[in-house]
N, C-alpha and C positions, 0 to 999 in steps of 0.2 A: 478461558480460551488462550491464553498465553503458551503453553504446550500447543494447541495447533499452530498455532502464529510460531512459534520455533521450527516446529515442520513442515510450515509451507516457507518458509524462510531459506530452510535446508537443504527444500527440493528444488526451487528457482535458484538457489547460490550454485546448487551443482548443474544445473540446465546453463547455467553463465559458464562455468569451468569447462561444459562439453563445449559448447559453443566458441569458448576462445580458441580451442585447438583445431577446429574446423574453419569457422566465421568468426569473426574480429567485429564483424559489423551487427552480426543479431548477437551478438553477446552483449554487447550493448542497449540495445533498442530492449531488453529483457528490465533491464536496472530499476525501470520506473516501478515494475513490480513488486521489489524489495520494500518500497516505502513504507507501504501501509502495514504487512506484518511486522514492518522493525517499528515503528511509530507506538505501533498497539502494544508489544513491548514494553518501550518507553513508558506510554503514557502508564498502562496498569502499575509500574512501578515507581510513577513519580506524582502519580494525581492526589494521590492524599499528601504525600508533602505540599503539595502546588495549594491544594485545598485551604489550607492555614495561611497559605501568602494572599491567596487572592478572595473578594467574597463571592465565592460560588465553592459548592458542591462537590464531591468528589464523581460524582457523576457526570455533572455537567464539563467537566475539565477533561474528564476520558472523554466523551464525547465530543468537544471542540477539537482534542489534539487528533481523534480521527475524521472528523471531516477537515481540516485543514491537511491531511498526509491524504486524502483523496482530492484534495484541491493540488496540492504541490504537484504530485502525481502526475493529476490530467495533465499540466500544465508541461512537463518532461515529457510525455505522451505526446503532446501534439507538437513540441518540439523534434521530436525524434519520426516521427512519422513524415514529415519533411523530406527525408531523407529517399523515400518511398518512390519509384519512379511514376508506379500507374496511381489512379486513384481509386481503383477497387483494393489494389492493396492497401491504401492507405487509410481508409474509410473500416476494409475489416481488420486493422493494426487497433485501430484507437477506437471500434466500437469493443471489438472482444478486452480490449488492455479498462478500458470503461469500464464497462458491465463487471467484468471479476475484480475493481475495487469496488465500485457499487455495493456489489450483494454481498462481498466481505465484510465492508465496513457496516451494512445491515446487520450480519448477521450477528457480528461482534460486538454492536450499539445494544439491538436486540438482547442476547445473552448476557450484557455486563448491566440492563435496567434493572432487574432482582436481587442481584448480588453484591452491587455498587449503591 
């Protein structure tokens, strides 16, 4: 899944680039999205080296590097949603920015169990 994780990558870096020319401010509050498909990236391409450093798995090592970039994430998440003035907005900022790392990093834990 590394090719989708490029193209969701590709689609939120260019929803930032519209965004800066309009709003400066949700161009930002977008960023924390990046994490997870760039992390997933990463990890696919460094877990089996990491594998020989450390004693775990190549599995288990993609799978720690993506929930720790859904930990990082929230965590940019609920820092940016701060910014938020009401709290319906802010509530649906960081359940929706949630939920699509959530089911990402599922879906991508999921797909790399058979193949990893």
């Amino acid at each position: 899944m590394v090719a989708e994780c490029v193209v969701i990558f590709g689609i939120i870096s260019s929803m930032i680039i519209i965004f800066l020319r309009t709003n400066k401010e949700h161009a930002i509050k977008i960023v924390p999205l990046l994490i997870l498909p760039g992390a997933n990236i990463i990890a696919y391409a460094f877990s089996e080296g990491l594998s020989k450093l450390f004693p775990a798995d190549r599995f288990m090592l993609y799978t720690i590097i993506n929930v720790a970039s859904v930990i990082v994430s929230g965590l940019f998440i609920g820092m940016f949603s701060a910014k938020f003035k009401t709290k319906y907005t802010k509530t649906t900022y960081v359940l929706m920015c949630i939920a699509f790392d959530i089911i990402l990093a599922s879906i991508l834990i999921a797909n790399a169990y058979g193949k990893l």
